[in-house]
Structures are given as structure tokens and as C-alpha cells.
N, C-alpha and C positions, 0 to 999 in steps of 0.2 A: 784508294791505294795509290802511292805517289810511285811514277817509275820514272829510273833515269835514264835518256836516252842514250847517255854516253856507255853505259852497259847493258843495256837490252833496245837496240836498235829500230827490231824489228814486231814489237809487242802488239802494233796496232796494227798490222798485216796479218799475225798469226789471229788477235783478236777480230777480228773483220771475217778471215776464215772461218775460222769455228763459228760466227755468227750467223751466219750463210747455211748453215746444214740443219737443218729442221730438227733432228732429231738430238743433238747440242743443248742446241735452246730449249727444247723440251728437259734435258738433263740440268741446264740452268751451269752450263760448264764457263768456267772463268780464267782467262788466259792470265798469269800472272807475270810471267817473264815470258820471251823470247827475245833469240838472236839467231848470229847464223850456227851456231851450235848447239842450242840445245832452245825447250817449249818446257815451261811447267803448267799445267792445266788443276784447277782445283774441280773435283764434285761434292757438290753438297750434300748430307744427308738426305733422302724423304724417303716415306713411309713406303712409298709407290714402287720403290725401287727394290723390296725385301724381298729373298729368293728362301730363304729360311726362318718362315712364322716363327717356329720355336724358339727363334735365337736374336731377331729382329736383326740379323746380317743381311746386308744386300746382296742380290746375284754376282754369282761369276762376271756374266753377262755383261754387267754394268762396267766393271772394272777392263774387261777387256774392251766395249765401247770405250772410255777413258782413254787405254793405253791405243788403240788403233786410232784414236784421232790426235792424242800428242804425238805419236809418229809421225802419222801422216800431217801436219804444221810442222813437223820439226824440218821432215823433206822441202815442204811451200818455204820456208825461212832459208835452208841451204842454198834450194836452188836459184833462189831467189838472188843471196849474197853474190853466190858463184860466176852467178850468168846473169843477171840485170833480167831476169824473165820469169814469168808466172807458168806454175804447170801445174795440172792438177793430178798425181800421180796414184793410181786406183792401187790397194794391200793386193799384193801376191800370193802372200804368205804371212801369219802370224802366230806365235806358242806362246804360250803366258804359263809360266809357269808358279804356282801359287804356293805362298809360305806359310798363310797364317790367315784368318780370316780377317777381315776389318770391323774394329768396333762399331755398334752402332751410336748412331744420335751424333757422330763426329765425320767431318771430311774426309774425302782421301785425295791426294793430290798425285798426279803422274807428272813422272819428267820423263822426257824423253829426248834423244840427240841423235843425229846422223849423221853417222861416222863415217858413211863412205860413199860416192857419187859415182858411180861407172854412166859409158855414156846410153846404158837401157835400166837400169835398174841402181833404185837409193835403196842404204842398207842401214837398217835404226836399229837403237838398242833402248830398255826404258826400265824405269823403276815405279813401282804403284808403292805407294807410304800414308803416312797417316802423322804422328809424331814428330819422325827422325827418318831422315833416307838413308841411314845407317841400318833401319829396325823394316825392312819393307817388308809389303805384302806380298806382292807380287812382284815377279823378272819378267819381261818381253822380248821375245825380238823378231824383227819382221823384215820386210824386204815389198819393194812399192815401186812398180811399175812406171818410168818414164813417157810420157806423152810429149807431144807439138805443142809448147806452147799458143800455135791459132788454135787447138782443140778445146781451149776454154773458151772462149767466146768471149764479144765486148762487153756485154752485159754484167757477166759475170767477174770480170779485166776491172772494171768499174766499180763493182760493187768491193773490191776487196783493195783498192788504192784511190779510188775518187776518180782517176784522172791518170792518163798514160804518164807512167813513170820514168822518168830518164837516170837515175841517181840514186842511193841509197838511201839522202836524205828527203826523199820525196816521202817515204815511209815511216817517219819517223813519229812517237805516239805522241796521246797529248801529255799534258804534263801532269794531269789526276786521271782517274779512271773513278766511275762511281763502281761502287762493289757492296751488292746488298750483305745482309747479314745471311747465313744459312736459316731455314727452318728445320727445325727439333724437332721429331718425331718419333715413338715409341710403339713398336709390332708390339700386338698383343701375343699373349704365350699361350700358343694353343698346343692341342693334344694332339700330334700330327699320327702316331700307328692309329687312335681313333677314325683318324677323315682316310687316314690310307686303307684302314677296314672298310669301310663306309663304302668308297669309293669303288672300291672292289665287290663289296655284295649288289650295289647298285649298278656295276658294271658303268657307269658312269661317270667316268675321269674329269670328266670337267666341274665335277666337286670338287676335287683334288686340285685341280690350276685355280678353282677361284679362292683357296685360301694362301695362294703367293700374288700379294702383288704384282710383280714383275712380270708375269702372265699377260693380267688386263694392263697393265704401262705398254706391253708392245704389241698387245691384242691376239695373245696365241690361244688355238683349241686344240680338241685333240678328238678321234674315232676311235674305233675299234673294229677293227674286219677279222673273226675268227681268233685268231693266237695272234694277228698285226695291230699295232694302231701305228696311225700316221697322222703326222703332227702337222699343224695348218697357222701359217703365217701372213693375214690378210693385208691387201695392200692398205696402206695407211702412212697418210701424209707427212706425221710425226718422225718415221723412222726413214724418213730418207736420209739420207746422209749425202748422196751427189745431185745436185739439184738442176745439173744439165742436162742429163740422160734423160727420165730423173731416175734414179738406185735407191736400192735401200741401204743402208749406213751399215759396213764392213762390221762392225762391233753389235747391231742386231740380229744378224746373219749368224753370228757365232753365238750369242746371248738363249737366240731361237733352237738351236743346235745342241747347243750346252743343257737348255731346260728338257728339252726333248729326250737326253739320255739319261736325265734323273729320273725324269718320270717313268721311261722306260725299267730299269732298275727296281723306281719301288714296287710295280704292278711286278715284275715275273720274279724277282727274288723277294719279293716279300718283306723289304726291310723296315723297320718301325721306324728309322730315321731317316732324314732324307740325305744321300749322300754328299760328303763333301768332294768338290770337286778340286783335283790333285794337280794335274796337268792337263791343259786344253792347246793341240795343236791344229790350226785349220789350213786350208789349199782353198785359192778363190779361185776358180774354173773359167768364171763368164762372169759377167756384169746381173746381178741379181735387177733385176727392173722392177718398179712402181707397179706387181702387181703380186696376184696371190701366189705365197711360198709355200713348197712344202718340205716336210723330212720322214725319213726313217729311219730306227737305230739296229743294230745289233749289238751282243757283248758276244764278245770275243775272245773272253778271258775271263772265269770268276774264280778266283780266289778266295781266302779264308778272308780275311780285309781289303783287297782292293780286286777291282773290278775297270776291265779295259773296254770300252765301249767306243763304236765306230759308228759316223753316222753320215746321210749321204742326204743332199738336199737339191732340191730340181723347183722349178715353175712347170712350164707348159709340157714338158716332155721328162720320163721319169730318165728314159736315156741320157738327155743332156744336163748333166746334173751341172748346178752353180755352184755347189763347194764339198769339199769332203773332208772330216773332220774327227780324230781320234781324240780320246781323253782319257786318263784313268780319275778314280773315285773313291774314293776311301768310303765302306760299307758296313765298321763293323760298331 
């Protein structure tokens, strides 16, 4: 893909970033443009990433990983322009709110822009599409944490510019980029009130997660204690996303959260389908670290069609939770 510097400046900085986060490169995410206003990022289809057998649609999950990492480049590229300085600035807050599901066996591309710079907190806005960014899937919008730029480190300073930058044009891309093709890939159509039966006479849910991809791609389980299960997010190298700390990547955190309250849904109301997910809003509390995550949900609302579920997610201590996370769900 040929880009021109004279209109995306900064393509090879935001590409360098996203290159850098484990769990990116595992999604196979492709920077297409950036500047100091705005990141469009493509993901490719695969199979790995379906959160509905039935329908071969990819998780929420995914989409919101997409849109919390064009954000977050879109912030690296602002602040970058604004101030001649690298920062790595951690999601505060993110809501995606979802229009339509995304085709399968096709892309979905996020743009995203930062519209506004205060001197503690960037403020994004972003679009998930597929076709036309007239026709989107998904609206975003979030808000991202300023740090010290010495808080990134050299190593890191380095890997995302080659060499201390003095000038805008130190960042400027190359003049091709290679850009593989996507692979195609087709969920098969399963009888999902079948495995949700199953799964429940068996009392064993992890029937259930093993016929979503998107489960084994970010390596979630699940228990059962009584009338609780609680949902288990093991550390794994894949889903980092800040590789300093090292974190786990703000879009798995919400992806692990999101699957956790379908699952929760289909086990106590019973639903033959698996719900779609409506609105996902998340709160990041603390830095999720490199190791084993946990959740648990409650619904807080059930209605004739939609259904408001609340979920709460902690590591080492159930007190000090790392994020809290509301969403509703279309059930009917």
C-alpha cells in the first residue's frame, strides 16, 4: 500500500506502535493512515476471532480491541504532533456503542481521532465500519490517561522511532508498506440452544466457551461455585497490549468482560441464542498486569428483549478490582 507523507505524516510511528503490542500482531492489525488527527487501522477476518458460531460474526471483544487501540495511536500521533514527545497514555474509559453486527469472511477497519488534548487527559472519538464510514458498525468513545513522557522508557522511545527524534520529519513513513492479503475464513453453523443444553445438563461451561473461538484466541474459562461462576483470564503473552509494565491490552480486558456476561445470560435465563451485544461501557481502575484475570457478572435488569448486565473484574484481590464494566444485550 503506497502512502503519502505529505498527507499522513505520521503512519510509520502509529505503525511501529501497534507493532509493539503483542496482542495487535496476534490480531494481524494494519495501520493504514495516520496523522496528527486522526489513525485508521484495518482487522482482518479469521476464524479465531468468532464470538457467534451461528452466525460466523466476530466478538464484540475484537471490535472493541480495534477501537481502543486506534484511539489509543490516534493519542501517540496527537501528542506526538503537539509536543515533539512520545507518551504512552493507558484507556480510562471506553463505550462502544454497537449498530449492526459486522459481516463475516470481510474486514472491519476503525478510524479513530483526538479531538482534544488537556494537560492530564486525551479525549477520542472513533468509528468501526466495514464498506463505507457512512454505514458503521460500531461509535466509540474514550478518554486516555497522560503520562511523562521518561515513563516510556528507551528501549521502547526506540523501538517506535529508531533513534531520538528531534522534528516531525524524523517520523516520517516509507514510501510502500507491504500489506498481506486477509485470510477468509468460514464458522461453521452450529446448533448453539443444542451446546447451551448440553452445557447445562453437564454443568460444564467450558463446553460452551469451546465452541466460540474467541474464548481459546484469548484463553478464557469459566467455574461454577453454587448459583456463581466466575470467569478466568490467564496470563498470556498474546494479550498484552503495554509491553512495559507488561498489561494486558485494554480491548482484551473488555472482550474477557463482554464474553463473560453472555455467558452469564445464557446459563441463568436460558436463552437459545447467544445475546447480542448492544452497548459495552467499561471504567479501567488499575493497570491489569501480566497475570491471571478474573470476573464476575451480574444482570441487573431483565427485560422482555434486552437485558442490562454489570460486571466487575479484579486479579489478586477481589476488592481491588481493575475494571468495571456495564452493557446491555439484546435477548430475544
Amino acid at each position: 500500500m503506497k502512502v503519502n507523507p505529505d498527507f499522513f505524516p505520521l503512519t510509520q510511528l502509529a505503525t511501529r506502535f501497534v507493532d509493539q503490542l503483542a496482542q495487535c500482531r496476534r490480531l494481524n492489525l494494519r495501520v493504514h493512515e495516520a496523522s496528527e488527527h486522526h489513525v485508521l487501522i484495518e482487522l482482518p477476518y479469521a476464524h479465531e476471532l468468532v464470538g457467534y458460531p451461528d452466525t460466523g460474526v466476530i466478538h464484540g471483544g475484537v471490535i472493541t480491541t480495534l477501537m481502543d487501540t486506534a484511539s489509543g495511536s490516534a493519542v501517540v500521533c496527537s501528542i506526538f504532533d503537539k509536543y515533539q514527545a512520545l507518551e504512552l497514555s493507558p484507556t480510562l474509559d471506553l463505550r462502544v456503542d454497537y449498530m449492526k453486527p459486522a459481516d463475516p469472511n470481510k474486514p472491519v477497519y476503525g478510524f479513530a481521532e483526538c479531538y482534544k488534548i488537556s494537560s492530564s487527559v486525551a479525549f477520542t472519538r472513533g468509528i468501526a465500519y466495514q464498506d463505507s464510514i457512512d454505514d458503521p458498525i460500531a461509535h466509540a468513545v474514550g478518554s486516555f490517561m497522560r503520562i511523562s513522557p521518561e515513563m516510556i522508557g528507551d528501549e521502547f522511545r526506540q523501538a517506535l522511532i529508531g533513534e531520538e527524534v528531534t522534528s516531525l520529519s524524523d517520523a516520517l513513513p516509507d514510501s510502500e508498506q507491504c500489506v498481506q492479503e486477509p485470510i477468509v475464513a468460514t464458522a461453521p453453523q452450529l446448533d448453539v440452544k443444542e451446546i447451551v443444553k448440553k452445557a447445562t445438563e453437564l454443568n460444564d461451561f467450558s463446553h460452551l466457551l469451546s465452541h466460540v473461538p474467541y474464548t481459546d484466541f484469548i484463553g478464557m474459562s469459566v467455574e461454577r461455585f453454587g448459583d456463581e461462576l466466575v470467569f478466568r483470564l490467564p496470563a498470556k503473552d498474546d494479550n498484552i497490549g503495554n509491553p512495559i509494565l507488561p498489561a494486558i491490552h485494554g480491548g482484551v480486558i473488555a472482550g474477557f468482560m463482554e464474553m463473560s456476561a453472555i455467558v452469564q445470560l445464557m446459563v441463568f435465563m436460558h436463552t437459545s441464542k447467544v445475546p447480542k451485544v448492544v452497548d459495552f461501557s467499561i471504567d479501567y481502575l488499575r493497570a491489569g498486569y501480566h497475570k491471571d484475570t478474573f470476573a464476575e457478572c451480574k444482570i441487573t435488569r431483565q427485560g422482555r428483549r434486552v437485558a442490562n448486565v454489570s460486571i466487575n473484574c479484579w486479579q489478586t484481590n477481589r476488592k481491588k478490582l481493575i475494571a468495571t464494566a456495564r452493557a446491555h444485550f439484546l435477548i430475544d
